[in-house]
N, C-alpha and C positions, 0 to 999 in steps of 0.2 A: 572891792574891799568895803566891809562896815565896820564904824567906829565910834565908841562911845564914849565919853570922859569919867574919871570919878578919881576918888581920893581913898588913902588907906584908910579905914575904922581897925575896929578891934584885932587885936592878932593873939592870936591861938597855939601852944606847943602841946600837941597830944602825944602821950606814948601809947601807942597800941602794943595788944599783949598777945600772946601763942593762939591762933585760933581766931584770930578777929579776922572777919571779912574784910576784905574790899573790892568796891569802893563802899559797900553797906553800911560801914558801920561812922565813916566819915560824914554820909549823909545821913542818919540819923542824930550826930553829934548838930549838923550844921540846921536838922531840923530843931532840935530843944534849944537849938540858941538864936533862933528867928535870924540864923545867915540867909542872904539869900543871891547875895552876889559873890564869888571869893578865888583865889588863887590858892591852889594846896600843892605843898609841893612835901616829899616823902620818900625815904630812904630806910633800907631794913632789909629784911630775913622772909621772901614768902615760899610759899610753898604749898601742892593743893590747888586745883582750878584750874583755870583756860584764860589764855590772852587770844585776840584777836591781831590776827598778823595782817590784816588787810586783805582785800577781795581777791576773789579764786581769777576773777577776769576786770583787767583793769576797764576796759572798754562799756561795761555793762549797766543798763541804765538801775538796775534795784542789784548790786551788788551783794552777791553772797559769801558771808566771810571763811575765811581760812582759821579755823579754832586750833591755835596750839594748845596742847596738856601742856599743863607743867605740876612734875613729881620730883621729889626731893626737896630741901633746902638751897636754894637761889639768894646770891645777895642781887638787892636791887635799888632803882633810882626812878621815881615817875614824878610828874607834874600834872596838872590839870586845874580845870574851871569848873566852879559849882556853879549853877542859874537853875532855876525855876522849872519844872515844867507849865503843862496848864492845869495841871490842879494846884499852882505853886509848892510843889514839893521840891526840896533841895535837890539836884540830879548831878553827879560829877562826870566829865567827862575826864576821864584820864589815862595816859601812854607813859608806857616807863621800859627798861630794858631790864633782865635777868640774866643772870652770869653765874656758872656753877662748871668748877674743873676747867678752864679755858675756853670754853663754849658760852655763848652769847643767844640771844635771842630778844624779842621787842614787838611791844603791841599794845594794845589795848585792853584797862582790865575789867573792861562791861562784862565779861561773861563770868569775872569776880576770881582773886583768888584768896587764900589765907595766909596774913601773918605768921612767919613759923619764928619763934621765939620773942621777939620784939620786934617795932617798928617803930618809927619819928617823924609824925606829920608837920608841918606848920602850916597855920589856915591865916589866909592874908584876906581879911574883908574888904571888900570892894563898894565904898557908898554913890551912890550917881544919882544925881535927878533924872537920867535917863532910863529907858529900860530894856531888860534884857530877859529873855525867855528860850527853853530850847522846845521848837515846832517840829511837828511831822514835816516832812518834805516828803508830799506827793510821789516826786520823782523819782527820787534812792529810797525811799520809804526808814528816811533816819530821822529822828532827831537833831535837828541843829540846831545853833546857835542864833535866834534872832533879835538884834536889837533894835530901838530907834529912841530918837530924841525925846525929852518932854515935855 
């Protein structure tokens, strides 16, 4: 495990409207506002796009994902963490679950989906002397999460 410290800075409630991406359009929110560390967490209406349900084979060293559709109206719940990549552009990583008619579903929504009527993000800034970046990883050929001290 790695660990970094920090403290809350500014906090954020955005409403997102019919047709907003995500996670796009949270990182360009977290780009005009020089975030660059933060916790988002968001609740609402998507619909439109693809989640990542995790790899076709858990065993596999560059994992291939499993892209669910999602069509209709879904209510939903996700969380995630904005960091830098190495151009320092804001980058969210974020996992949330969709529920429509008793069926369930969960993933990941790198492959983006859309706000269908409304959505309620809040961005928790994360300040740290330490730092944090999301890297290529060789290995899986992902982006993670790398911190260290400073």
């Amino acid at each position: 495990m790695k660990a970094i410290e920090g403290r809350v800075g500014r906090v954020f409630i955005l409403r997102l409207e019919h047709d907003d991406p995500l996670p796009g359009c949270i990182e360009e929110f977290a780009l005009a506002k020089g975030i660059h560390l933060a916790q988002v967490v968001f609740h609402g209406g998507i619909y439109k796009g693809s989640l990542v349900a995790g790899p076709r084979e858990t065993d596999a060293p560059k994992p291939v994902p499993i892209v669910l559709p999602v069509s209709d109206a879904h209510e939903s719940s996700a969380v995630g963490v904005i960091a830098p990549d190495d151009d320092g552009k804001p980058i969210l990583h974020m996992h949330g679950s969709l529920g429509r008619c008793g069926q369930a579903m969960a993933g990941c929504f790198q492959k983006g989906v859309t706000v269908w009527l409304v959505g309620e993000a809040v961005i928790y800034e994360i300040l740290s002397e330490s730092s944090a970046a999301r890297v290529l990883d060789e290995e899986s050929d992902l982006k993670l999460l790398e911190m260290s001290d400073s």
